[in-house]
N, C-alpha and C positions, 0 to 999 in steps of 0.2 A: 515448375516442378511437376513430375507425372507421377501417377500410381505408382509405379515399379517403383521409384525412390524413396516416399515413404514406405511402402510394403516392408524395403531392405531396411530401412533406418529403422522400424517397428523391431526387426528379426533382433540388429546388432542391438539396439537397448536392452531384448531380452538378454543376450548375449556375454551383454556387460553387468549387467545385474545378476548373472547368476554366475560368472567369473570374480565376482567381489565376494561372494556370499555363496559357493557350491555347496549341494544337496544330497544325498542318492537318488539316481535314478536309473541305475546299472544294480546286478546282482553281483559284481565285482568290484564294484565302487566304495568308498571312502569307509568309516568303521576302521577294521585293520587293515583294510585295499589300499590301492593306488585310486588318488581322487581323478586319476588317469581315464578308466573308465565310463565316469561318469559324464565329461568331458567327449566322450566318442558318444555315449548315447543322445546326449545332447547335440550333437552335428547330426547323428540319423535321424533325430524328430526334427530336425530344421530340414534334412535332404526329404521326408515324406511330407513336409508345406510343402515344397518345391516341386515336389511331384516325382521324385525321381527315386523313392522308395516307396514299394509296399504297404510297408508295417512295421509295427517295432512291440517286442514285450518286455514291457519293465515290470521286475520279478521282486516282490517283497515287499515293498513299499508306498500303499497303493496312496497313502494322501500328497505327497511328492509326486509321484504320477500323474495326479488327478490336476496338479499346480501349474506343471507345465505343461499338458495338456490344454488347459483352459487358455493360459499365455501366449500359444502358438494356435489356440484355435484349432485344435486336432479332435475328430472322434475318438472317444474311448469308451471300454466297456470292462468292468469287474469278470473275472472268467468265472466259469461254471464247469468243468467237465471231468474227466476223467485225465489222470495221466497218466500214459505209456512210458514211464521212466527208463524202461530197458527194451531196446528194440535186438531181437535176433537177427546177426548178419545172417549171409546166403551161407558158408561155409562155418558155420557152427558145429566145431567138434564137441559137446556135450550131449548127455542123453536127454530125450525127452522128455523123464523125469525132474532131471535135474534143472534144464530148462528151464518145465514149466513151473519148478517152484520159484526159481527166480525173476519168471516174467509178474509172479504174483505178487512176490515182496517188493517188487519195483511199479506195482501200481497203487494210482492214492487219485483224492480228489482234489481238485486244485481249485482255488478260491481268491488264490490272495497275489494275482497276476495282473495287468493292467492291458488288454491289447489298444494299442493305437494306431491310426489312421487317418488318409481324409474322407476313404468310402467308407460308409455306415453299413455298409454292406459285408466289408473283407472284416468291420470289428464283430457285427453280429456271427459270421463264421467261424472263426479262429477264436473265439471266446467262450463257444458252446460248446464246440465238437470235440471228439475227443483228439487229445494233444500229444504229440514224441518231439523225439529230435528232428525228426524228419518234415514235421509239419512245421515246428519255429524254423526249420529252414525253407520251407516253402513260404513260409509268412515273412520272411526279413532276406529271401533273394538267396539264400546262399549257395556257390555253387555245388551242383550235387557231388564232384568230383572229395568235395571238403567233408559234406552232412557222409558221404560214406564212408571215410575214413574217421573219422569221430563216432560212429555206429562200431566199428571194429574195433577201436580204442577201448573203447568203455564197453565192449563183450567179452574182451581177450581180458583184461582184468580177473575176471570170473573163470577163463580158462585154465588158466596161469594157477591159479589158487586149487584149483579142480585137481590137476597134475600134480601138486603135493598134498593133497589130502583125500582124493579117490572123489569122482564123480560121482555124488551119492545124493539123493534128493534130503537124506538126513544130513547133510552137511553142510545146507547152504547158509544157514545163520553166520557160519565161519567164513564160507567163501564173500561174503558177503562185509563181513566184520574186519575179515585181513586184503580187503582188494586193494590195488595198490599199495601194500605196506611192502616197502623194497627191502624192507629186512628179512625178509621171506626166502629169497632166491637170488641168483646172481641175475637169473632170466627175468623175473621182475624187475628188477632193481636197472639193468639194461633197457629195457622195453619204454619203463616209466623214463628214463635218463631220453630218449630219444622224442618223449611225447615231450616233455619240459624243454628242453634244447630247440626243437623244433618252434614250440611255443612261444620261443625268445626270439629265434630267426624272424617268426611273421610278424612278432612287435616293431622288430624294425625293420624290415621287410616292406609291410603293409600295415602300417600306422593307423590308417585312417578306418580300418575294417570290424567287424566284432566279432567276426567269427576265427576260427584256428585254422588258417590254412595247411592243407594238406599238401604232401611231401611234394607229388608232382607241382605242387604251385609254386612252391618254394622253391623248385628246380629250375621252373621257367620263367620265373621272375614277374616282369611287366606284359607279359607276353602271356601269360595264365590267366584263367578266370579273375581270380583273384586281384592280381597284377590290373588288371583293367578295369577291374573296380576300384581299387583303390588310390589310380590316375586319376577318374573321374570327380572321385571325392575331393582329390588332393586339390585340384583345382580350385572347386569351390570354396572351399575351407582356407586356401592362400590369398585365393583374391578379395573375397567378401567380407572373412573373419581372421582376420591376421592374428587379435590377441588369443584368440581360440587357438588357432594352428600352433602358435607357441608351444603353450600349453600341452598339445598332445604331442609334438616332435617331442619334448622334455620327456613327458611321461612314456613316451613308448622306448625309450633308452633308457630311463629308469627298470621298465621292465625286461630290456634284454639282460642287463649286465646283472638284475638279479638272479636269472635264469642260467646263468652262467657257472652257477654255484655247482650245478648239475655236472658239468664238466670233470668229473673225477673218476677214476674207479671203482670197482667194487668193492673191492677190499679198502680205500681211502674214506668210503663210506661207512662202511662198517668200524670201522676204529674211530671215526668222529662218534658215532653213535655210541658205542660204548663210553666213548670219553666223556659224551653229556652225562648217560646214565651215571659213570660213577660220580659226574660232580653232583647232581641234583639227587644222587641214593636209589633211584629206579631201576626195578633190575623184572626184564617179562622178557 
């Protein structure tokens, strides 16, 4: 028996132990999530032993972090820095005011992050420096084609809200308070319906990935960024860890067909809504 086969049998015990017994270790995982995700972060800290990731940040949970961290023998480090919560796309139709109030209330300090690794090097970076979307996708691979449309996503939010209530730096508590509320607009409520629907396509799509792929990838399938990372994984994850793969095929069709919900009109939206409000007596 050589290295490499203990090595694997080491991974699968962790594997199976924390399949009897899951944990969080996603910022999407278990609570009121899908124990889905927790289940994908756990293949990307086994794809970065492997060497074939990066990095990974588990967000909120840092003694779970810190657990299997130790388990797979991965560098980690508690962050420290700044976060850029709201990055300005290149075509940003708001004022500079307005803006810059919002690039302020979307920054904070970040403390309670975990980065992981096997360089001691890529965790002291990414744990200090200052953080966006842009850099957790420079830290976990993702393709730029995705990190820019997810930067659009969550700016257009802000736009959208701007347009019904006047781009005013005094107004951004509201734009801020109503983003994504699709009860707002038909245009919201479409926008958000295509980011949700999309979201359910790359669950099943691309199973084995953590990020949202973007529409182009979603167009090109296996053939996309996206698409060929998520081959790559698929591989590993079929051959090495079958109970594992289970588990995420299951859960990532749990999460299209929830996503599916989204599939209505506007108006079929809006009369559900109402319909809740009047049974639970809420009326805003």
């Amino acid at each position: 028996m050589n290295f490499c086969f203990f090595y694997l049998a080491e991974i699968k015990d962790i594997v199976k132990k924390y399949l009897e017994k899951p944990y969080q270790i996603s910022g999407l995982g278990l609570d009121d999530k899908d124990v889905y995700y927790d289940y994908i972060a756990l293949l990307h800290l086994i794809l970065i032993k492997k060497g074939m990731k990066k990095g990974f940040c588990i967000p909120g949970n840092l003694r779970n972090g810190m657990k299997i961290c130790k388990e797979l023998k991965l560098k980690f480090a508690k962050t420290d820095y700044t976060i850029n919560g709201a990055v300005v796309p290149e075509n940003n139709s708001l004022s500079k005011e307005t803006t810059d109030e919002l690039v302020k209330m979307n920054t904070g300090h970040g403390t309670s992050e975990l980065i992981c690794s096997l360089d001691e090097k890529i965790v002291n970076e990414f744990s200090k420096k200052d953080t966006s979307s842009i850099r957790v996708g420079e830290l976990e691979e993702y393709p730029d084609c995705c990190v820019k449309q997810f930067v659009i996503n969550f700016w257009r939010d802000f736009e959208y809200i701007a347009e019904l209530i006047g781009d005013d730096p005094y107004n951004v508590e509201k734009i801020m308070y109503w983003k994504r509320d699709a009860r707002r607009s038909e245009k919201i409520f479409e926008n958000l319906k295509k980011i949700y629907m999309e979201f359910g396509e790359g669950r099943k799509k691309f199973p084995y990935t953590m990020h949202q792929a973007c529409t182009a990838c979603l167009s090109d399938g296996e053939n996309s960024p996206t698409g060929k990372m998520n081959s790559k994984w698929k591989e590993i994850c079929e051959e090495e860890f079958p109970e594992l793969n289970e588990e995420i095929i299951k859960g990532s069709m749990r999460e299209y067909k929830e996503n599916l919900w989204w599939d209505q009109s506007y108006e079929e939206y809006m009369k559900g809504y109402y319909k809740e409000t009047e049974k639970h007596g809420r009326t805003n």
